[in-house]
SEKE-638838 format. One line per 8 residues: their letters; for each residue z negated, y, x of C-alpha. Coordinates in steps of 0.2 Angstrom, whole numbers, always signed. Layout:
# residues N
A> Z Y X  ... $
***
This chain:
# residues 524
XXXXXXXX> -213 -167 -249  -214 -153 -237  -218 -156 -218  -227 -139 -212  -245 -139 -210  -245 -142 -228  -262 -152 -236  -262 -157 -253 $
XXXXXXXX> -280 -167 -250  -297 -163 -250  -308 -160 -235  -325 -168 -232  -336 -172 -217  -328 -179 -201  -339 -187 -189  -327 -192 -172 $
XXXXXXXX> -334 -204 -161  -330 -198 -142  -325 -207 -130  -330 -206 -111  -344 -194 -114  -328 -184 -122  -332 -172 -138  -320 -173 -153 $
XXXXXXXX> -316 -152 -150  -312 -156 -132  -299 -172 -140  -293 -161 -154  -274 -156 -153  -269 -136 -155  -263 -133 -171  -242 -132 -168 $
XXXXXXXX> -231 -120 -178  -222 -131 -192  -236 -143 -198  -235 -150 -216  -245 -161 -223  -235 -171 -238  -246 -176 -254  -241 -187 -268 $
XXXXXXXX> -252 -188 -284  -254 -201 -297  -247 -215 -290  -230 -215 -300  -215 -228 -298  -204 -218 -289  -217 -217 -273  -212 -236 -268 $
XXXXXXXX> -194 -234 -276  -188 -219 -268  -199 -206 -260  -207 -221 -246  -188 -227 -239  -184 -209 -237  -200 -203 -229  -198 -220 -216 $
XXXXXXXX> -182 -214 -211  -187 -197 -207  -201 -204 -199  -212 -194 -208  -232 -196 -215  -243 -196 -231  -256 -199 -241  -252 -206 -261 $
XXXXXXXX> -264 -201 -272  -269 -217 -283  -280 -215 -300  -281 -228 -314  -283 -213 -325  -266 -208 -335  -259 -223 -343  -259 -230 -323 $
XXXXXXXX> -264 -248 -330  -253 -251 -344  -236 -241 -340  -230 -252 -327  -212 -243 -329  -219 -230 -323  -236 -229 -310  -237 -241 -295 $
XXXXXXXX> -245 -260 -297  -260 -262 -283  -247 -273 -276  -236 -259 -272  -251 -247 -267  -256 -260 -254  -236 -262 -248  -238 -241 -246 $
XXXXXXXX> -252 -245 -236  -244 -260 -226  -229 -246 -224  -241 -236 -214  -245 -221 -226  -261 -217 -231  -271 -222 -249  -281 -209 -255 $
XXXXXXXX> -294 -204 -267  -289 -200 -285  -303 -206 -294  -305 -221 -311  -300 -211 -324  -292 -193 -318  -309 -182 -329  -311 -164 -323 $
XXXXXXXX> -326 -167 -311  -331 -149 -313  -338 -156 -329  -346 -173 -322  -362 -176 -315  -366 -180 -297  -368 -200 -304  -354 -201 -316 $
XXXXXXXX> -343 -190 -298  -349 -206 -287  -344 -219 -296  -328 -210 -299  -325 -213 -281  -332 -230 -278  -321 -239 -292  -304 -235 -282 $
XXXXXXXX> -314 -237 -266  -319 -256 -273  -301 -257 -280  -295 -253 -260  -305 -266 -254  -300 -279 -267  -282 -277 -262  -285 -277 -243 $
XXXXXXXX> -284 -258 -242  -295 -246 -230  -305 -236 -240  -299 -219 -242  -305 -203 -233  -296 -190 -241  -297 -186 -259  -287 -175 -270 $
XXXXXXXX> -297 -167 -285  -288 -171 -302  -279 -157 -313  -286 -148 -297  -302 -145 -305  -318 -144 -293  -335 -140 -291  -348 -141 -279 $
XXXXXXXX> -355 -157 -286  -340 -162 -282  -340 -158 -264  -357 -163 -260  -353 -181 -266  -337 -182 -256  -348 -173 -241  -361 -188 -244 $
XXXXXXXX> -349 -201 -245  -341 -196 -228  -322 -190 -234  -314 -182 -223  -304 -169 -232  -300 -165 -250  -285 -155 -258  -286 -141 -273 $
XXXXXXXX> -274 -134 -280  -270 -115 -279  -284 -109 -288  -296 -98 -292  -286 -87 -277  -270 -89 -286  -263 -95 -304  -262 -114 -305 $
XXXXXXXX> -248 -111 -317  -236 -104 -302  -239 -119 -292  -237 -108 -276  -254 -106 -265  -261 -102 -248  -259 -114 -233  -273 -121 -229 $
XXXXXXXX> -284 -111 -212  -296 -123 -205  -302 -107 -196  -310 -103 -214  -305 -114 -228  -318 -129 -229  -310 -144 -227  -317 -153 -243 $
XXXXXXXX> -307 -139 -253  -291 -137 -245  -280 -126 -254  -264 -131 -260  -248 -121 -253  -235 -128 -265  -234 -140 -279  -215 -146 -283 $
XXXXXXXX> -212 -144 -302  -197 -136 -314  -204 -121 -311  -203 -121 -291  -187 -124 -283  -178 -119 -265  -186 -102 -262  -203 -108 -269 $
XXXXXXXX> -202 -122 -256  -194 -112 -240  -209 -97 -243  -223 -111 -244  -216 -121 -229  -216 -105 -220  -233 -101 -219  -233 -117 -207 $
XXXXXXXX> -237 -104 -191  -251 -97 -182  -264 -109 -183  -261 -111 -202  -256 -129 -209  -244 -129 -226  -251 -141 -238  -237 -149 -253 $
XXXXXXXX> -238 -159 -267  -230 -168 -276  -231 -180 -291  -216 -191 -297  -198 -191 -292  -193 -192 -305  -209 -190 -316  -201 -196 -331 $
XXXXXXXX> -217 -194 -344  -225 -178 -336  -209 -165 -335  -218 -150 -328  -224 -158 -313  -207 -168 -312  -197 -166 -295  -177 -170 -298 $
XXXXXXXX> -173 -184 -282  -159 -171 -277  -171 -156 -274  -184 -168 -265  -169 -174 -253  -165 -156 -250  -183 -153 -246  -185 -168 -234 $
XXXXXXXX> -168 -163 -226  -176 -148 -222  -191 -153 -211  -183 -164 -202  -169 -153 -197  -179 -139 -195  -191 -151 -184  -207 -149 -196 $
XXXXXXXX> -220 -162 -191  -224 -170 -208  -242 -180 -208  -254 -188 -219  -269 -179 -225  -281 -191 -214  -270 -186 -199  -277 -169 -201 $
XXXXXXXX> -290 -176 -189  -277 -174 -174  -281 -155 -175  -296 -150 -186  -312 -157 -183  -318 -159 -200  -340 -156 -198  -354 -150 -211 $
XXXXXXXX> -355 -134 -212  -371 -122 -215  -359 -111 -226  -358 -112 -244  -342 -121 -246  -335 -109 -258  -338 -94 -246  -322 -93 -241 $
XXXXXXXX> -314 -92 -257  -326 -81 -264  -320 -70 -251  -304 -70 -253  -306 -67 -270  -316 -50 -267  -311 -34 -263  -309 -30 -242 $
XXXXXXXX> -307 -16 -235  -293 -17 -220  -285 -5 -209  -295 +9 -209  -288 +23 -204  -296 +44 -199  -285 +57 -202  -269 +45 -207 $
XXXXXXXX> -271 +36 -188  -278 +18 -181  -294 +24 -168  -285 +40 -164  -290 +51 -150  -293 +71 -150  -298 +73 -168  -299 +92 -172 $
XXXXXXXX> -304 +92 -189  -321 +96 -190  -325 +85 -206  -312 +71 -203  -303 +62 -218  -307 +44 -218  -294 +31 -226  -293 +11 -229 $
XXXXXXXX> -283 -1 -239  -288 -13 -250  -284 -34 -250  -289 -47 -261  -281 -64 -266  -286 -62 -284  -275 -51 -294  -281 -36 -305 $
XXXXXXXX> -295 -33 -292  -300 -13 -289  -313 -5 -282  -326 +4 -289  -338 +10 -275  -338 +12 -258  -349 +15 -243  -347 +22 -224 $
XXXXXXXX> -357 +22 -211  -352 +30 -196  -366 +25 -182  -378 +38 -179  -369 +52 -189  -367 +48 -207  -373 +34 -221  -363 +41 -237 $
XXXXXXXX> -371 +29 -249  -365 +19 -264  -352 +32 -271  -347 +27 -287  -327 +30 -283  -311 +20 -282  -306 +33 -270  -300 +26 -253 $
XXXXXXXX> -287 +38 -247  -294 +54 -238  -312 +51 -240  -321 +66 -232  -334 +62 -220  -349 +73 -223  -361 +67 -210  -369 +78 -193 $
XXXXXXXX> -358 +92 -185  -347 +82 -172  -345 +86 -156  -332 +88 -144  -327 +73 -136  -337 +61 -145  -331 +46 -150  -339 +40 -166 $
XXXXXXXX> -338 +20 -173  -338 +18 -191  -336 +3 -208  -335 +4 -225  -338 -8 -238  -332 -11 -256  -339 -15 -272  -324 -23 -284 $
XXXXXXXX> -322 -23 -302  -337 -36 -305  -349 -27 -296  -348 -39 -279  -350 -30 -265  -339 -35 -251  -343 -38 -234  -343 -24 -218 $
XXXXXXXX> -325 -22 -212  -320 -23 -193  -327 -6 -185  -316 +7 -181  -317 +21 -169  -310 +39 -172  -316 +53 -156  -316 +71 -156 $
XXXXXXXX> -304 +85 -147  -307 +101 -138  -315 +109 -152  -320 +128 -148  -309 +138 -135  -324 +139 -123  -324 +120 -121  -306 +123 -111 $
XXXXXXXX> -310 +126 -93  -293 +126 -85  -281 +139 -88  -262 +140 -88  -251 +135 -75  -232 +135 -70  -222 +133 -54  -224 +144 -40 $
XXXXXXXX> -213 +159 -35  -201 +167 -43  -187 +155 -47  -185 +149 -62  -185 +130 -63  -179 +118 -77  -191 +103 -73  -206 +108 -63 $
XXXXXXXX> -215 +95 -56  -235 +99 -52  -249 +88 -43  -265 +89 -39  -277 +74 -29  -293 +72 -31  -309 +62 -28  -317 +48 -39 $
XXXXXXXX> -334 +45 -31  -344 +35 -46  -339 +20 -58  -330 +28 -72  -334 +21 -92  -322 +35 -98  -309 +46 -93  -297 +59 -108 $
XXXXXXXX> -284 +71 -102  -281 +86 -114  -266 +93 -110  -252 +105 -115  -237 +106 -107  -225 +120 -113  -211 +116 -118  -213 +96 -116 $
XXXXXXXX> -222 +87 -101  -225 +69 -95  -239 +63 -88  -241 +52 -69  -258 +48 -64  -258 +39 -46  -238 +37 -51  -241 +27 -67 $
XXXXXXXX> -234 +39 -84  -249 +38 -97  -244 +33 -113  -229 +29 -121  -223 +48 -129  -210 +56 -124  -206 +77 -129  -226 +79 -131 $
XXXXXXXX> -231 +92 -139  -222 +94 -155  -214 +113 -156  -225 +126 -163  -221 +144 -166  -225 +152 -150  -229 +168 -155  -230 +175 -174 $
XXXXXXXX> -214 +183 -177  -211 +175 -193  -210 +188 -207  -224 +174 -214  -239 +172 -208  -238 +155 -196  -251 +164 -183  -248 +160 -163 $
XXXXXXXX> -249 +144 -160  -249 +128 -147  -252 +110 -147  -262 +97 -136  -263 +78 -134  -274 +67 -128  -273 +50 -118  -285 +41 -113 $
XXXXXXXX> -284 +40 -93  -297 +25 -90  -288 +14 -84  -275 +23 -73  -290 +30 -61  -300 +21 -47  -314 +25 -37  -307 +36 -21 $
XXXXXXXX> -291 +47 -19  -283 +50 -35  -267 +63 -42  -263 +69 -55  -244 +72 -60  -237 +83 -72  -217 +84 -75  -212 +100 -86 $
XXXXXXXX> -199 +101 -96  -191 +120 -105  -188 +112 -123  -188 +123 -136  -204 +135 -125  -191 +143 -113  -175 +140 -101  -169 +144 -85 $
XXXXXXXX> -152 +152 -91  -143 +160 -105  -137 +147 -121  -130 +151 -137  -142 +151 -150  -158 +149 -142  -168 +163 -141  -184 +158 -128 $
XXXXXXXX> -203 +163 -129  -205 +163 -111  -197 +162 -96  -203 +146 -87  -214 +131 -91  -231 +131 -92  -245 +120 -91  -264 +120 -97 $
XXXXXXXX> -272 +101 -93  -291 +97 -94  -297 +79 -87  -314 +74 -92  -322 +59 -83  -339 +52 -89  -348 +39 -77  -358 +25 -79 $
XXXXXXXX> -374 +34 -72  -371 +46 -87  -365 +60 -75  -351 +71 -79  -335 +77 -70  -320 +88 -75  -304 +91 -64  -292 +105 -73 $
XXXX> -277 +115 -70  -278 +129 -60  -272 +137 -44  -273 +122 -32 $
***
């Protein structure tokens, strides 16, 4: 079995007594990197035989799944006596929750689920076993029923298999995110089986990270009458050999408790996976770029991507709403790329928040994606107030460097700088270079002496300044540079626009009082 955060149980209700006035979050360990939670189904043979000597030397958890379903009571060859359930037990690994008779509880009633639960609960008791807390749903099928029993019954947690996000049939599934997954239907992340070998096992353990706990099952080692859930002893070795060189921590379902504080939730249980299996927008971009800066499109182009756990999802309308400017609707479209927006005239410098969501190919509509921000340029010539600048006198000069101090007298909410430097520049504001370009602004045509019609052009950036000013003296640096705009002497095969570099630079500073200020290049 796999040692990362892997659960192969089900999640139900935890109640933790505190201690001291202490609450359970505030006792509740952080969830480390490398955290599997190693599950065994069925109770087979090879559980006391082979898998519990090598788990006690590795120092390693569990929870054994035990059902009297299968042929549990008369195949003694193969699945465990109670005897050797309650030496599992007497081991220290944990006895969970497999149900009398291994039905499909998705197609039992509330009554028929209960006393499911309370004959191996009774059979627990009967052999001196504490009652199971975790349960593990059979053939991975579940329902709701299902988890408002276990909820009732006060289980902790309870495993799934890989489904509905992911085929069963692949035995390869999400690890389990106590963030979001309930913990009455904890997804498994990997299910050994003929089908599933090294790389199945290495990309399951691996999820183990970032708050994210790999879940594994297994069933027999060998499993000698079920062959597609069987597990060679040589590639469970391997598997174990692994996570304890690779330090996994490997714990029982019920030790789950150490990090996740298992509680009723108001949510509909299945709200998660219903998510994941819907289409969602993600990473909206405007015009190809994450919240860009000095848009100078008028109708920007708006872009997202689409992600959804279930396979063959599309989708098949969309709708924006960029605040205060624009509700496009439900637009029957599967369109997501270079979706123009169509809402009021933007203006110059304003910075617009917008989300979309998705309708997928059954006609669910998603939820609102995270906002996204996109804010306007310079948009009209008359909105520049500074004009072009360069280094004084007559000598030419490679690399020019140009200041200019100034007062900040109010709190500052925003600050853009719109500049051009001819041929490249870097920016300093009080000594600090703003942003991380370097050779800003991409080359142009200077002038329109292209036998085709290019027509003159220059470019500008902007960069946000916020947080580079400070209320009192300020300055503004500029460092110029010739690039491909001019030189200061002769080379072979450069033929030069102009002389020297030149600069054009507009700072605009909005206040918190809603005031207005503008500092620009010009002869001081």
């Amino acid at each position: 079995m796999r040692k990362q955060l892997l659960i192969l149980t089900l999640c139900g209700l935890i109640i933790l007594a505190g201690q001291s006035g202490a609450s359970a979050e505030e006792k509740r360990l952080p969830i480390p990197d490398k955290l599997v939670v190693l599950t065994f189904d069925d109770g087979n043979k090879s559980d006391i035989t082979f898998v519990a000597p090598l788990l006690k030397r590795y120092g390693f958890g569990a929870t054994f799944f035990i059902t009297e379903g299968l042929t549990f009571l008369k195949d003694k060859k193969t699945f465990l006596t109670w005897d050797e359930v309650r030496k599992l037990h007497d081991a220290g690994f944990e006895i969970g929750n497999h149900t009398r008779t291994h039905p499909n509880v998705a197609r039992l009633s509330k009554e028929k689920i209960l006393a499911e639960l309370e004959h191996i609960e009774k059979r627990c008791k009967e052999h001196g076993i504490l009652l199971p807390k975790t349960f593990c749903y059979p053939g991975w099928r579940h329902s709701r029923a299902a988890a408002e029993v276990l909820a009732k019954k006060g289980y902790l947690f309870a495993r799934r298999g890989s489904g509905p996000e992911l085929p069963e049939e692949q035995d390869r599934g999400l690890a389990y995110d106590p963030t979001d997954d309930h913990p009455l239907l904890v997804p498994t992340t990997g299910a050994s089986g003929p089908n599933w070998g090294w790389d199945e096992f290495l990309g399951a353990v691996k999820q183990a990270r970032g708050g994210k706990i790999c879940v594994l099952t297994f069933h027999g080692v060998p499993a000698s009458i079920h062959p597609w859930v069987n597990t060679t002893p040589a590639d469970f070795a391997r598997y174990m050999k692994y996570l304890h060189d690779e330090k996994y921590t490997v714990i029982a379902m019920r030790d789950l408790q150490k990090y996740v504080v298992p509680r009723e939730r108001s949510e509909d249980p299945y709200a998660p996976i219903e998510r994941r299996m819907a289409v969602t927008p993600v990473g909206l971009k405007c015009e190809y770029t994450v919240n860009p800066l000095g848009i100078d499109t008028l109708k920007p182009r708006l872009s997202w991507t689409l992600e959804s756990a279930r396979r063959g999802q599309k989708q098949t309308a969309y709708q924006i709403i960029v605040a205060d400017k624009w509700d496009s609707g439900k637009v029957t479209s599967s369109k997501s790329v270079h979706v123009v927006y169509r809402g009021k005239a933007l203006a110059s410098g304003e910075k617009c928040s917008w989300k979309v969501r998705c309708w997928d190919k059954d006609g669910k509509v998603s939820a609102w994606s995270k906002p996204a921000t996109f804010e306007m340029g310079l948009l009209a010539k008359n909105r520049w107030q500074g004009k072009w600048i360069g280094a004084a006198g007559k000598n030419k000069i490679s690399a020019p460097l140009l200041r200019k101090e100034f007062e900040v007298g109010k709190t500052l909410k925003r600050a853009r700088v719109y500049i051009s430097g001819l041929g490249w520049n870097e920016l300093y504001v009080n000594g600090k270079k703003v942003g991380d370009h370097v050779l800003d602004p991409a080359t142009t045509y200077y002038n329109n002496d292209q036998p085709h019609k290019l027509g003159s052009r220059v470019l500008y950036v902007t960069l946000d300044a916020t947080d580079y000013l400070k209320k009192g003296r300020n300055a503004l640096g500029v460092m110029l540079g010739n690039g491909w705009y001019s030189y200061d002497r002769k080379a072979p095969g450069r033929q030069p626009f102009a002389d020297a570099p030149i600069l054009k630079l507009q700072l605009d500073m909005e206040f918190t009082d809603g005031t207005r200020a503008s500092i620009v290049s010009d002869d001081t």
